[in-house]
N, C-alpha and C positions, 0 to 999 in steps of 0.2 A: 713624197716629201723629200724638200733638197739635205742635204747635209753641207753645215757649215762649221770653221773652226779660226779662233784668233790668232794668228799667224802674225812672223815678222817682229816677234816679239822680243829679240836677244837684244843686249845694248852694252855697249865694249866688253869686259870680259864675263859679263851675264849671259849665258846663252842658252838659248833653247832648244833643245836636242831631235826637236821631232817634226820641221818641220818639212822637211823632203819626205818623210813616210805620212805624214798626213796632207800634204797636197794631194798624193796620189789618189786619195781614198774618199776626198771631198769635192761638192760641188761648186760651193762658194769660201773665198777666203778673206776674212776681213783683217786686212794687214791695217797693224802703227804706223803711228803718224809723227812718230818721235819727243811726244810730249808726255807717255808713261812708260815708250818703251821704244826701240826702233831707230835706227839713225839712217842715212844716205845709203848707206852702202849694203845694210839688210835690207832696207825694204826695195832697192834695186833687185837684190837677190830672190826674195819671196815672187817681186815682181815675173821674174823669167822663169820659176818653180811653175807659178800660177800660167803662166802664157802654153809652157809643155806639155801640163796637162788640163789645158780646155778649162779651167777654171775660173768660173766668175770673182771681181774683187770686188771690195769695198773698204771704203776709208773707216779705220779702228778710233777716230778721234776721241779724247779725253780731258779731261783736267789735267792744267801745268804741274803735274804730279808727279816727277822720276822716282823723287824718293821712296814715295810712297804704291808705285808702278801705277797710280790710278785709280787705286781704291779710297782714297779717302777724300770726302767732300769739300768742296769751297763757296764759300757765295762771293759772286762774281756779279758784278752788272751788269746788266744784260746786252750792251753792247759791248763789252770786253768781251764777255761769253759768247755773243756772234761770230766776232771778228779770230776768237783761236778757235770755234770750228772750221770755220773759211780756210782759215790759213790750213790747217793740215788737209782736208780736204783736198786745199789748192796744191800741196805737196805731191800728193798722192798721184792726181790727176795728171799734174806738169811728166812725173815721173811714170806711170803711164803708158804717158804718150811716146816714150822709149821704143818701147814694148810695140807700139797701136795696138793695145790697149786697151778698151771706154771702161770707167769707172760705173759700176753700175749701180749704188745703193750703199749708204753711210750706214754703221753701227754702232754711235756712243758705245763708248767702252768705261767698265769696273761702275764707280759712285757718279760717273754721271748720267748712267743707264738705270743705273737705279732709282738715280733724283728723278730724273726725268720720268719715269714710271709713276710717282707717288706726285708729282708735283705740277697742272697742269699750266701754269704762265712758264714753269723752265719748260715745259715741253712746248710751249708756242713757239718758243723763243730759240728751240732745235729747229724744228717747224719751217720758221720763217728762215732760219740760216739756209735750209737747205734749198730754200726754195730761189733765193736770192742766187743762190750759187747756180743752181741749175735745176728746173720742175721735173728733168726728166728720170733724176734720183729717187730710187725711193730708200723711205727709211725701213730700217729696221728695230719693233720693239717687239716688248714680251708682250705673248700669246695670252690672253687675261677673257674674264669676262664680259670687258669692259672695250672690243674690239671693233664692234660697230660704233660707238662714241668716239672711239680717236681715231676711225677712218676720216670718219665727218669731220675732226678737228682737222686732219689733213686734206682733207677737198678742200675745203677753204685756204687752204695755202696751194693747191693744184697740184699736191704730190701721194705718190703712192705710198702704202706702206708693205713691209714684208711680216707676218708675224712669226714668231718664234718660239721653241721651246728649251728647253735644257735638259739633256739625258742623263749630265752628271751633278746637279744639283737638286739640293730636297728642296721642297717647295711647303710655302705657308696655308693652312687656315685660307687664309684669302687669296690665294694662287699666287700669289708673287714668292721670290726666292730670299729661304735662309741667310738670315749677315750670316760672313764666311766667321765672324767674329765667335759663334756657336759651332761647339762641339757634333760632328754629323755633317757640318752645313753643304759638303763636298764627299758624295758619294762615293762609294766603293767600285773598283771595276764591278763584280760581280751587280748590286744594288746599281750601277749606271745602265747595265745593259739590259737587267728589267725592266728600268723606268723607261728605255728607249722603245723596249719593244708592246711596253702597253702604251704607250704613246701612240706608236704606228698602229698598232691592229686596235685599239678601243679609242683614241683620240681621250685618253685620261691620266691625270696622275693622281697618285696615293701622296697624301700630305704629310708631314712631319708627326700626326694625332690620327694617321690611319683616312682621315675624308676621302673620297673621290671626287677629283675634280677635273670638269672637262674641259679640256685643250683643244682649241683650235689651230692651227700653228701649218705654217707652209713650208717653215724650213725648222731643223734640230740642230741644235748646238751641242760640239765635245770640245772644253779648251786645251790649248793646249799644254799645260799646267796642271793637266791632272793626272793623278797617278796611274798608269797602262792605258793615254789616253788612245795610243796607235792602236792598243789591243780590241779596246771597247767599238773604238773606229770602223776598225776592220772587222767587228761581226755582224756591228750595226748597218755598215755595206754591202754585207753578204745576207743579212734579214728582209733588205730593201728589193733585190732582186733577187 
């Protein structure tokens, strides 16, 4: 299983503290795109972090949401909503190319990872952006039971997908993840490193009401935003090999 983490996230005097110590310890990193988080000049920086250490990227794109870093939803038409994943996408990509670079794989990032989860015309409409842009990206969503249907959603657009877990967040009843808006919804170090390690060795997690539910998932998610996310990182690295 890959390890991934949302990087490139600082944005003028916002900054994110961890992200030299978590590139190190990850194999993909999906950097901002400057539309919840991120401007020219970090994700240049994330960019050369990720080039040092062998790191695969991918574009963090979101909803026009600074204020809100991304977490809060918009309805957007569905060609607006095309055309601002493109664009950051296209950010990422041009910027890159700096580097030589390939972008290898988009992660919606906060409410519109979620929309797109629960929502299957906005998830077309990731879908087809991605696909316009370029077939040979894949997406990345959550790990669900529901993983062979949205392959098939994606063969029909001719792209792959990556699926996912989360180490540090509690998960629902129906395998999807806690709003951050509940009490709990965002694991404890200790509680993240559990949930990582029955992940890897049973491919399950324990739900917010005790269930087992099982995960299929190809890469783990730590953000970086979460409290010892470097610590959780680093054991979860050391559980892998």
């Amino acid at each position: 299983m890959k390890l991934n983490c949302d990087l490139g996230e600082s944005f003028g005097a916002w900054t994110m503290p961890v992200d030299s110590a978590m590139m190190a310890l990850i194999d993909q990193a999906n950097i901002a795109c400057g539309f919840h988080a991120g401007d020219p000049l970090v994700m240049k920086n994330a960019l050369a972090r990720a080039k040092a250490h062998n790191v695969a990227i991918g574009a963090h794109p979101s909803y026009p949401d600074l204020q809100g870093f991304g977490r809060r939803s918009m309805q957007l038409p569905a060609s607006e909503l095309s055309a601002l994943i493109q664009y950051q996408v296209s950010a990422l990509a041009g910027m890159a190319s700096l580097f030589d670079l390939p972008l290898s794989y988009v992660k919606p990032h906060g409410a519109l990872y979620n929309d797109m989860m629960k929502n299957s015309e906005l998830r077309h409409v990731v879908m087809q952006s991605i696909a316009e842009f370029d077939v040979n990206l894949s997406l990345m969503v959550q790990a669900t039971n529901q993983n062979e249907t949205l392959q098939k959603e994606a063969d029909s657009y001719g792209i792959s997908l990556l699926f996912e877990a989360f180490a540090d967040r509690r998960y629902t009843d129906e395998g999807l993840l806690t709003s951050r808006t509940l009490q709990g919804a965002v694991l404890t170090e200790n509680e993240a490193f559990e949930q990582a390690k029955q992940l890897i060795e049973f491919g399950t997690v324990t739900s917010s009401t005790g269930k087992t539910i099982p995960v299929e998932a190809d890469t783990l998610c730590v953000h970086g935003d979460t409290q010892g996310a470097v610590e959780i990182t680093r054991k979860i690295r050391q559980l892998l090999s």
